[in-house]
Gaussian input, Z-matrix of N, CA and C with variables (Angstrom, degrees):
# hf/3-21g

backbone

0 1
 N
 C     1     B1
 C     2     B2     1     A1
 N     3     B3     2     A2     1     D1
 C     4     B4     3     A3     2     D2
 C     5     B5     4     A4     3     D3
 N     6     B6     5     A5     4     D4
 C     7     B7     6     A6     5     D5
 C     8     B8     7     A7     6     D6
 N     9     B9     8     A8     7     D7
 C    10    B10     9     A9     8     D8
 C    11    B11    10    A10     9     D9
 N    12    B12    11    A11    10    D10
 C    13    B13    12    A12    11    D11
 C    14    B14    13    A13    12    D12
 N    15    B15    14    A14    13    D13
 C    16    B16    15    A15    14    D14
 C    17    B17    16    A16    15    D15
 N    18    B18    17    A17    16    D16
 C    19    B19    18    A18    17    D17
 C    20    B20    19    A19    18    D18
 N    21    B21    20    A20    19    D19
 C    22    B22    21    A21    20    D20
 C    23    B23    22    A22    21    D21
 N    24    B24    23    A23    22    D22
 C    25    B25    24    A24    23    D23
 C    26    B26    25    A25    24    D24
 N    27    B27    26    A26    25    D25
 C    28    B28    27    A27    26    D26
 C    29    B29    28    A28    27    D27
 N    30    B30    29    A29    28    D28
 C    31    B31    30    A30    29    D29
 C    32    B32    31    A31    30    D30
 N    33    B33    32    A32    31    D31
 C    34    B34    33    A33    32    D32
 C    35    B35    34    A34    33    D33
 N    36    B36    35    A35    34    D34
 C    37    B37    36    A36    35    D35
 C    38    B38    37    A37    36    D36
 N    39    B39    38    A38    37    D37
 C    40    B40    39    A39    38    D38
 C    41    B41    40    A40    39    D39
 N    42    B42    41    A41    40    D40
 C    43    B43    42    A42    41    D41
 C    44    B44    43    A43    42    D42
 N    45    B45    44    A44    43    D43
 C    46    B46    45    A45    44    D44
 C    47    B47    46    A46    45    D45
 N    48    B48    47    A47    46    D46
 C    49    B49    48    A48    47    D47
 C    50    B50    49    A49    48    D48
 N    51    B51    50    A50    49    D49
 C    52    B52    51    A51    50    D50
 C    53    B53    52    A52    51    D51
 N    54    B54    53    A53    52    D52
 C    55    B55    54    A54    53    D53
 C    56    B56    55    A55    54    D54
 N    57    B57    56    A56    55    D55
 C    58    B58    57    A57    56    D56
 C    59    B59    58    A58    57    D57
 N    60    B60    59    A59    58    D58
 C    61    B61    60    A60    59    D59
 C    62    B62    61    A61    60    D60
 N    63    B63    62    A62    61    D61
 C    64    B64    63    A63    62    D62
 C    65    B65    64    A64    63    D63
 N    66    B66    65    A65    64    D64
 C    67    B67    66    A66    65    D65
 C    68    B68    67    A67    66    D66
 N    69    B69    68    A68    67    D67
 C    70    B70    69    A69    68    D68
 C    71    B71    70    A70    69    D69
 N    72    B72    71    A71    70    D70
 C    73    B73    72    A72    71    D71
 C    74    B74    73    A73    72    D72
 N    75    B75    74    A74    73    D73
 C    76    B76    75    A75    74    D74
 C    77    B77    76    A76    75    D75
 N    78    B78    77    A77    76    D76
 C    79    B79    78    A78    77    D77
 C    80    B80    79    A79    78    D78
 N    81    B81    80    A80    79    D79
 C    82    B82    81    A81    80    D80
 C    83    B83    82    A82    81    D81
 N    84    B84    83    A83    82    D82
 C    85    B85    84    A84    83    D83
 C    86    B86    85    A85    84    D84
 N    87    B87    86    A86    85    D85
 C    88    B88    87    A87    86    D86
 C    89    B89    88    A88    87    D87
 N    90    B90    89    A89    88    D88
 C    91    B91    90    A90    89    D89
 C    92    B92    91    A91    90    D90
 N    93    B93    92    A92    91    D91
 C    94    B94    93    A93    92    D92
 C    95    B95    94    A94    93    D93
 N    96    B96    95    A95    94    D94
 C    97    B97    96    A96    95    D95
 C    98    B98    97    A97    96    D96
 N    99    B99    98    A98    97    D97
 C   100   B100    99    A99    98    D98
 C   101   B101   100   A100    99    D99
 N   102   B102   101   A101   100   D100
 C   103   B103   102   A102   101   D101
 C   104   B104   103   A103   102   D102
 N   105   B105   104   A104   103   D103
 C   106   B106   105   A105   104   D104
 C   107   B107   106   A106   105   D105
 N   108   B108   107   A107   106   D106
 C   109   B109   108   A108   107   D107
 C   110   B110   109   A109   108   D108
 N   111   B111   110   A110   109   D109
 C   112   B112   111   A111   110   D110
 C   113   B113   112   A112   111   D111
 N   114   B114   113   A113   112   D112
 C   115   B115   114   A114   113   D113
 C   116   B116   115   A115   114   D114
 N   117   B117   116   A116   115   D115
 C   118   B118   117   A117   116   D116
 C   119   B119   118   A118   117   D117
 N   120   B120   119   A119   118   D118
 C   121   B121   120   A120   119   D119
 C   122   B122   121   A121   120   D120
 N   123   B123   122   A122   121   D121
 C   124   B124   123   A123   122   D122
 C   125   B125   124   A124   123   D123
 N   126   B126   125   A125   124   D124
 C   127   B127   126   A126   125   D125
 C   128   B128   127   A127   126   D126
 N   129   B129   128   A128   127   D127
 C   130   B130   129   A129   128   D128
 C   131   B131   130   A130   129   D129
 N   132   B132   131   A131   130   D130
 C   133   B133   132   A132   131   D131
 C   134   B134   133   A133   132   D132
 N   135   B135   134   A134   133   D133
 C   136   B136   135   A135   134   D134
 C   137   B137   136   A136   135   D135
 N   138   B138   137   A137   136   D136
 C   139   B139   138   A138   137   D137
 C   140   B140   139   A139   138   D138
 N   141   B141   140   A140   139   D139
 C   142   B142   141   A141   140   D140
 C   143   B143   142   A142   141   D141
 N   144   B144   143   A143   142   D142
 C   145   B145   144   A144   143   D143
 C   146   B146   145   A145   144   D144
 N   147   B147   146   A146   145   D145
 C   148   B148   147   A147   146   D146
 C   149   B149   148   A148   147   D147
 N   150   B150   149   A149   148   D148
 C   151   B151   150   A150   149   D149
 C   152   B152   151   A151   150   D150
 N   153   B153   152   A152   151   D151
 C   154   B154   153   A153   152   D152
 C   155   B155   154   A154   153   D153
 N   156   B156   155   A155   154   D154
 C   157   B157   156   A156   155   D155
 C   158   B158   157   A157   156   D156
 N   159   B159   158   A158   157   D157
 C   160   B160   159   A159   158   D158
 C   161   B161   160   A160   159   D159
 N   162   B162   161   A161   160   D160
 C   163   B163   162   A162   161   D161
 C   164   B164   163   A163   162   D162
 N   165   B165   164   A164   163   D163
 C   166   B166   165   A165   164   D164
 C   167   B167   166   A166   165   D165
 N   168   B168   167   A167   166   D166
 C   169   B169   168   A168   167   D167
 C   170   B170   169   A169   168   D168
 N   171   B171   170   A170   169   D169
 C   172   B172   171   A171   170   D170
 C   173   B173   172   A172   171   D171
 N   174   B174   173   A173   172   D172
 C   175   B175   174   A174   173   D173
 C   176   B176   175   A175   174   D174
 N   177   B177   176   A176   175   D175
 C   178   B178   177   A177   176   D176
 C   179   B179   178   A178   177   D177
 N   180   B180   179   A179   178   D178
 C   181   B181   180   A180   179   D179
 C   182   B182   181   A181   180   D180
 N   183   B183   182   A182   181   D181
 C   184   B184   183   A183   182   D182
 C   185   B185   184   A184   183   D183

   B1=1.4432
   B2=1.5282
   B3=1.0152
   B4=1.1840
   B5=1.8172
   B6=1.2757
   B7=1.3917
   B8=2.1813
   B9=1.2041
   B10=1.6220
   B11=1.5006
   B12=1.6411
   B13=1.6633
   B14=1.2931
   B15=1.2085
   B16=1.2884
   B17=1.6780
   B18=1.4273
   B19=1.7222
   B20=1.6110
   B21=1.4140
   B22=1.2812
   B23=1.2032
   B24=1.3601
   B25=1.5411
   B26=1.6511
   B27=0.9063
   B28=1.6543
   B29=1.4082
   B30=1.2769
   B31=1.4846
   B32=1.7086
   B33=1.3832
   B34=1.7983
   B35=1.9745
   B36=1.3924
   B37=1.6062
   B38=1.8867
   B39=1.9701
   B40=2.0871
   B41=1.4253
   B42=1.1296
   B43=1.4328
   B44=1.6063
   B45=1.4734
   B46=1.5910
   B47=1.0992
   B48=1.5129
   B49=1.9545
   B50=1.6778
   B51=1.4633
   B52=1.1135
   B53=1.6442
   B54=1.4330
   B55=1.5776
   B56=1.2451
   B57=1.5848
   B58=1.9430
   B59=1.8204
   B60=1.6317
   B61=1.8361
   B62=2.0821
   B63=1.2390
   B64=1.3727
   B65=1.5318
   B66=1.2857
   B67=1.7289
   B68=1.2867
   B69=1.5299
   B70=1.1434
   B71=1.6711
   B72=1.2580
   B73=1.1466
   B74=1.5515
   B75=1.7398
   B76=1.1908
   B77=1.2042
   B78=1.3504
   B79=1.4472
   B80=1.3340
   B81=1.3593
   B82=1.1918
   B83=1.8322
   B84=1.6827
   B85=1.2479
   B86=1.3367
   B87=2.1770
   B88=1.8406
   B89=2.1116
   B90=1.2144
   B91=2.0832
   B92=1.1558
   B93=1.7989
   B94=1.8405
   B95=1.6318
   B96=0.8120
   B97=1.6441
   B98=1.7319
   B99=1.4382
   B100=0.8752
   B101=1.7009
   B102=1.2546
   B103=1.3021
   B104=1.6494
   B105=1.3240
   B106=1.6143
   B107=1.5672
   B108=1.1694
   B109=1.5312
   B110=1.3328
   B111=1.5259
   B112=1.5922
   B113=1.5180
   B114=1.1797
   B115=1.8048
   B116=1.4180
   B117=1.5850
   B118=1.1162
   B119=2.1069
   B120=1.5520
   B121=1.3283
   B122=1.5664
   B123=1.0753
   B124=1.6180
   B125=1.5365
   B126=1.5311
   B127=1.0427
   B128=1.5470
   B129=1.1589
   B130=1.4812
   B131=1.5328
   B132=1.3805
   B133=1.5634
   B134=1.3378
   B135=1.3494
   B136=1.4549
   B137=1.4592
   B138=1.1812
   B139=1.1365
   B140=1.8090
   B141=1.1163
   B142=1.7959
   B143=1.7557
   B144=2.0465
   B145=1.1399
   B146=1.7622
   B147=1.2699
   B148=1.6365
   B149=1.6132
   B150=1.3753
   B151=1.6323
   B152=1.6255
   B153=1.1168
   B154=1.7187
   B155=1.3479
   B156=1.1650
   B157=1.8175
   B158=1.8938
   B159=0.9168
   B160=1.7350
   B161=1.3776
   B162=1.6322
   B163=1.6410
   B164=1.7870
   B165=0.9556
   B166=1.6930
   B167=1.4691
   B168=2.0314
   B169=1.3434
   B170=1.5651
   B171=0.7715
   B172=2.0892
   B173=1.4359
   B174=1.5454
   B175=1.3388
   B176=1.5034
   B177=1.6163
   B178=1.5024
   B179=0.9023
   B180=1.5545
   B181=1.1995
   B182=1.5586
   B183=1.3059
   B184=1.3937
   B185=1.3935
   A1=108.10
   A2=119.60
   A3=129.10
   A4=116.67
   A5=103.81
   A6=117.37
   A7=110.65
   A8=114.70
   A9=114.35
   A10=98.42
   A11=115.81
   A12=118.43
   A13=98.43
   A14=127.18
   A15=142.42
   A16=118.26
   A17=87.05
   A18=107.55
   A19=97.48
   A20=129.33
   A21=138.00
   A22=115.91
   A23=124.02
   A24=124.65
   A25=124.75
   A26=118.45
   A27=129.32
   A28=112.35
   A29=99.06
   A30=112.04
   A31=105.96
   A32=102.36
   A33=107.23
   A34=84.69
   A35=106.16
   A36=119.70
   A37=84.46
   A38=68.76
   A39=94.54
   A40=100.40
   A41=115.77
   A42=109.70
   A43=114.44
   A44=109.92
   A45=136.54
   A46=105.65
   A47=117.63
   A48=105.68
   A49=112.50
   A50=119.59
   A51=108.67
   A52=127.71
   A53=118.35
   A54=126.93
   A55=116.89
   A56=112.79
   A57=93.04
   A58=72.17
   A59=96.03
   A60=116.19
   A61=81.42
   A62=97.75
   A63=122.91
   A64=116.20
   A65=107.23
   A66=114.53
   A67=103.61
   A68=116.27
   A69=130.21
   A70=103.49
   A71=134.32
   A72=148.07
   A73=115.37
   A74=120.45
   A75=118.47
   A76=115.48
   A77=118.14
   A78=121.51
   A79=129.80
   A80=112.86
   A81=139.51
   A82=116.73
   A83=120.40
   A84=118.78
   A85=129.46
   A86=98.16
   A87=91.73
   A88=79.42
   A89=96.52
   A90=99.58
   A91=104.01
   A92=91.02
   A93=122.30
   A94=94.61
   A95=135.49
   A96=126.49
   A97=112.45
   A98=115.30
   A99=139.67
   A100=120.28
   A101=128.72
   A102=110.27
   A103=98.29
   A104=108.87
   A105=127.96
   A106=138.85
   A107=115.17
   A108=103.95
   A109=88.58
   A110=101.03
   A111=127.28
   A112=106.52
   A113=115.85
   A114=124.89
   A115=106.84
   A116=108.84
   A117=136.03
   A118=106.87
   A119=97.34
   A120=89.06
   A121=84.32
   A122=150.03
   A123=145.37
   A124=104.77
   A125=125.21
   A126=140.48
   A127=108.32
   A128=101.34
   A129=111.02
   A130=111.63
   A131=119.28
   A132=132.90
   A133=132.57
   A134=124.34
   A135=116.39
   A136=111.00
   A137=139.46
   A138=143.05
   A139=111.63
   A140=95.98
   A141=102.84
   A142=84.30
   A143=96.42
   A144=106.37
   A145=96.26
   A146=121.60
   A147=128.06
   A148=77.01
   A149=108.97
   A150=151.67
   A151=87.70
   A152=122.46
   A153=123.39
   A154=112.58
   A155=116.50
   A156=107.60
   A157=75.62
   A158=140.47
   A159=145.61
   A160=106.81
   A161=112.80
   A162=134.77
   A163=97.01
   A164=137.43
   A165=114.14
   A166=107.61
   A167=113.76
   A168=89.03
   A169=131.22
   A170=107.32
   A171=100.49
   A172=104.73
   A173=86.28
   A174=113.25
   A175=98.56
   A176=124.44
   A177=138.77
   A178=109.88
   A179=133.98
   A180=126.31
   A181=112.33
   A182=134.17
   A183=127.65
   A184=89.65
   D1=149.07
   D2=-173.35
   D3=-116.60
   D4=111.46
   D5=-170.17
   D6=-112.00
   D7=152.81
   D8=175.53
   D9=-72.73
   D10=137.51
   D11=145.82
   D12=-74.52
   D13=157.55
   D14=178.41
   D15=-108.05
   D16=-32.00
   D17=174.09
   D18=-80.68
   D19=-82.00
   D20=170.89
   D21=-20.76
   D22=-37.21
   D23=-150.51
   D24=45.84
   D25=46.94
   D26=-177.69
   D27=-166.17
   D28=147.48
   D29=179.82
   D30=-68.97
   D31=146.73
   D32=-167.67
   D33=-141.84
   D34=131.54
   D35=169.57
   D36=-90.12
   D37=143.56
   D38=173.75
   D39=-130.88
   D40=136.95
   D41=174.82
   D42=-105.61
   D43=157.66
   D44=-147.55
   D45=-54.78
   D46=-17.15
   D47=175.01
   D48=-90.85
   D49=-11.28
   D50=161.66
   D51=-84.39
   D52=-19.33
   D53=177.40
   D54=-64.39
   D55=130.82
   D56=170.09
   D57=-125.47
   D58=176.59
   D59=-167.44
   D60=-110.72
   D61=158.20
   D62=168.33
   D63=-153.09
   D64=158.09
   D65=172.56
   D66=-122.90
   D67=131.54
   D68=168.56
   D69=-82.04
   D70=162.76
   D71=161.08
   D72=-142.36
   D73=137.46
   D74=172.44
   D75=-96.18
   D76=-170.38
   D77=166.38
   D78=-59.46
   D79=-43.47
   D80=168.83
   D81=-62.55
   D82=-10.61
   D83=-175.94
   D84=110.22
   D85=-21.83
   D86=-141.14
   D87=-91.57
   D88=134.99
   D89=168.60
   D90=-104.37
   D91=139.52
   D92=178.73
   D93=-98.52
   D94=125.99
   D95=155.64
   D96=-102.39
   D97=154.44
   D98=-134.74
   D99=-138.58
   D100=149.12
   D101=168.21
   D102=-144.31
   D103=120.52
   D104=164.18
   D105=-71.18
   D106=142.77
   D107=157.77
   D108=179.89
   D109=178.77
   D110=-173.49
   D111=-111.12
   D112=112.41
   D113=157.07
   D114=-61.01
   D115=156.64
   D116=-167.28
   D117=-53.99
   D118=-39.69
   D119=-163.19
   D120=-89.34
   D121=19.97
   D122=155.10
   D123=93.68
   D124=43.68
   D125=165.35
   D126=-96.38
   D127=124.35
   D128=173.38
   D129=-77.79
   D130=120.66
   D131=146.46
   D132=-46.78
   D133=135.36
   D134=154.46
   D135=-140.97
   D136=144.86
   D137=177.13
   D138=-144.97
   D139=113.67
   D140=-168.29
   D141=-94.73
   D142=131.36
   D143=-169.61
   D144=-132.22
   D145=-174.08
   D146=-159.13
   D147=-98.43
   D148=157.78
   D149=168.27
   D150=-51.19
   D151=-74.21
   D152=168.69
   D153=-32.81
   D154=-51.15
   D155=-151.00
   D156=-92.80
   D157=-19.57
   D158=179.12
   D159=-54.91
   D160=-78.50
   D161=167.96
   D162=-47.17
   D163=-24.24
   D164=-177.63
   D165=-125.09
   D166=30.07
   D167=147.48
   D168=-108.21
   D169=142.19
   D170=-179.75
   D171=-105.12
   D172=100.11
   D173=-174.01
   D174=-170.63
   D175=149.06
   D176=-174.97
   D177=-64.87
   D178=155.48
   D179=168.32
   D180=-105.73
   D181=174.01
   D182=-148.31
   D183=-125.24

């Protein structure tokens, strides 16, 4: 999957044993879900993905 470095400024591919999925929730109820991992130089990822692309990843959740 392919997530932004933020430090790098460029898109960097992570592969599926480093990603886990998460759900954000607000106050209000409404959930963002999410998919994580750590880049090489120890920058944390986030990439907010659809309920679809959520339910079809096989990968842990955090």
């Amino acid at each position: 999957m392919q997530f932004y470095n933020v430090r790098k400024r460029k898109r960097v591919e992570v592969s599926d044993e480093k990603i886990k999925k998460t759900v954000y929730e607000s106050r209000k109820g409404q959930k963002r879900y999410a998919a994580r991992a750590v880049d090489d130089d120890g920058t944390m990822l986030t990439k907010f993905i659809s309920k679809e692309m959520f339910d079809g990843l096989d990968v842990p959740m955090e």
